[in-house]
N, C-alpha and C positions, 0 to 999 in steps of 0.2 A: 918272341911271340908270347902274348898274354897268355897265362894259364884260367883265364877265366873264359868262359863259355857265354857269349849273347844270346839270347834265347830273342829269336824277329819278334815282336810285336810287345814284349816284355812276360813278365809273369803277374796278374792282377794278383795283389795283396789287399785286403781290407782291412781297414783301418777302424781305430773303439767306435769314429762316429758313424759308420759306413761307406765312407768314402770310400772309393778304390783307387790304388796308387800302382802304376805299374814297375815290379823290378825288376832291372834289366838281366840278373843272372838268378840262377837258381840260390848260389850262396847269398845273394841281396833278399830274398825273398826269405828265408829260412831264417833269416837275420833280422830282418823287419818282423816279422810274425812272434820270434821269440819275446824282442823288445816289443813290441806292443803286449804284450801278455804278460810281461814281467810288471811294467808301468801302472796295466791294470789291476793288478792281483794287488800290487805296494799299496797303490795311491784311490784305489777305486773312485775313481770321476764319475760323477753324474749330470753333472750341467754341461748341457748342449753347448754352450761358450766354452767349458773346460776341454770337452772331448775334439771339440773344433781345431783349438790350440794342442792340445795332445799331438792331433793329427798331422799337424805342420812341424812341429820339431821331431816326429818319426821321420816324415821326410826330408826335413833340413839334416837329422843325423845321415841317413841314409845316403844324403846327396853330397854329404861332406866325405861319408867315409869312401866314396866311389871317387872324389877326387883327389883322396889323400893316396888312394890305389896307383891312381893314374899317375900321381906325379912320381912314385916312389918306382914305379913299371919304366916312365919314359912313354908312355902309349895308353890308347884305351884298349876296352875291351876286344875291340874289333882285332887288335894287336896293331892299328894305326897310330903314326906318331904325335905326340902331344905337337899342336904347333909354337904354340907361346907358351909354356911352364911359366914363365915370371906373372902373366897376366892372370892365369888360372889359380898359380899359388898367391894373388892380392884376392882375387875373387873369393878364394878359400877362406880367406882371414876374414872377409868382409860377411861371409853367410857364418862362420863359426860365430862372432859378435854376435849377432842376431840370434842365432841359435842357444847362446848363452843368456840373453835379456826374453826369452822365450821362458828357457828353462826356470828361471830366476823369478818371472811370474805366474808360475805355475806351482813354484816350490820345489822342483824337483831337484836341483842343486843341493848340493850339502851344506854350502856356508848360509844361504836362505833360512833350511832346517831348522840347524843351529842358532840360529839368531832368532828366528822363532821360537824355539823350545827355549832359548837363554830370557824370552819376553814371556814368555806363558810361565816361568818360575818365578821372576821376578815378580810379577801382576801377585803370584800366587803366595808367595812372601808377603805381597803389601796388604793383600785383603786378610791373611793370617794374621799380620800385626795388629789390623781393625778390628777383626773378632776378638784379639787376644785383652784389646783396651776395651771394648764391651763385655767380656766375660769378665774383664777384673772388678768394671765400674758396676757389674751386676752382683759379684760375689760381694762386695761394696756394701750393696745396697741391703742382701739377703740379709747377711751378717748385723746390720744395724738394726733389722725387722725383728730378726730372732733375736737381739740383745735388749728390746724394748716392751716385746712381749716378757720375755726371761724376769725382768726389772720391774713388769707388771704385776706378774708371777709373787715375786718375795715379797711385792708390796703390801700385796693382799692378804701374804700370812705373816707378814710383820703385825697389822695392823690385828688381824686374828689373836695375834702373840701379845698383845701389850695393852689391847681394848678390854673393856668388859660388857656386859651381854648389849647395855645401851648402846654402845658409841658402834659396836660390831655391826648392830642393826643398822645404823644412821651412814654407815660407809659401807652395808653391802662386803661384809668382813665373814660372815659368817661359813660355814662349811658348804652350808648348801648353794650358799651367793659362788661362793670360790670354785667348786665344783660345775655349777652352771658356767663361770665364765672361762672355765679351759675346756668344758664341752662345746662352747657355742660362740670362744671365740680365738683363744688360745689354738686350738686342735686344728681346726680348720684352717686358722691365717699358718699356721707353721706347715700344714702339708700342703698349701697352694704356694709360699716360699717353696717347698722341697721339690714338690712337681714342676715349677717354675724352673727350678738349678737341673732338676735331671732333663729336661727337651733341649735347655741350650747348653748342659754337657756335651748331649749327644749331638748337635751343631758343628760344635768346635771339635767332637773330637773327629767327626766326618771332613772336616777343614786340615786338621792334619793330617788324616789319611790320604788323602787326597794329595798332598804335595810325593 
């Protein structure tokens, strides 16, 4: 005699999208209820299509684990005998598939997961390696700006250095010439380089935190 108890008309359980499903003992009920709640708490669904599907692999578990009962009893619930075992255990196989290409698009599976978080690293690898060849070709860049400025820089007191008062006037060599052009052009192009390197520091080093 089965130890489980049929409760006539079932036990209504509700399900994430409101459906109600009825189960036929009180442990099916207590059982459904927790998996639904675990499900939602994991995976929190919100789309009316997700919750839809939710709904039917609660059930497809629910219906699989009630006839994995039955065949392991010899009987259902009723404590009546299984007629055909062989036909109910292909049926059983046949709704587990199902219940597994359920699971499988829903993500709830572990090798899905897996294979997901193994692609959401990979992605997150390749776009690091793209930032990493824009940061370089940008440090590239900086580097050549402040060397040409730098180069402007000596030029100007080279020519300071070795002119006299004419030739300094004629080239803009003079102290106050010099001064004016690291006020007005030097300063400025070197702290819009700097500000420039410190925002896409801060990019890239956002990009690898993130991994």
């Amino acid at each position: 005699m089965s130890s489980y108890t049929a409760v006539s008309g079932g036990i209504p359980v509700k399900l994430p999208s409101g459906t109600v499903f009825p189960a036929l003992t009180q442990e099916e009920a207590t059982d459904l209820k927790a998996r639904a709640k675990e499900y939602m708490q994991v995976f929190h669904f919100t789309n009316v299509s997700d919750l839809a599907n939710l709904d039917l692999v609660l059930q497809l578990e629910t219906v699989c684990n009630r006839w994995m009962i039955f065949l392991s009893l010899g009987e259902d619930y009723a404590g009546d005998p299984i007629p055909n075992p062989g036909a109910l255990s292909r049926d059983l196989k046949g709704l587990s598939e199902e219940l597994r290409h359920l699971k499988a698009g829903l993500k709830l599976d572990k090798k899905t997961r897996d294979n997901d978080e193994s692609t959401d690293v990979a992605a997150q690898w390749m776009q690091l390696r793209i930032r990493a060849k824009e940061f370089g070709v940008m440090r590239d860049k900086q580097t050549a700006k402040a060397v040409e400025l730098a180069n402007h820089l000596i030029g100007l007191y080279e020519l300071w250095e070795r002119c006299d008062e004419q030739e300094r006037k004629i080239n803009k060599a003079n102290p106050d010439d010099i001064m004016a052009w690291i006020k007005n052009e030097f300063i400025p192009q070197f702290k819009a380089i700097d500000q420039h390197y410190r925002l896409n520091q801060k990019v890239w080093i956002q990009a690898v935190g993130s991994l």
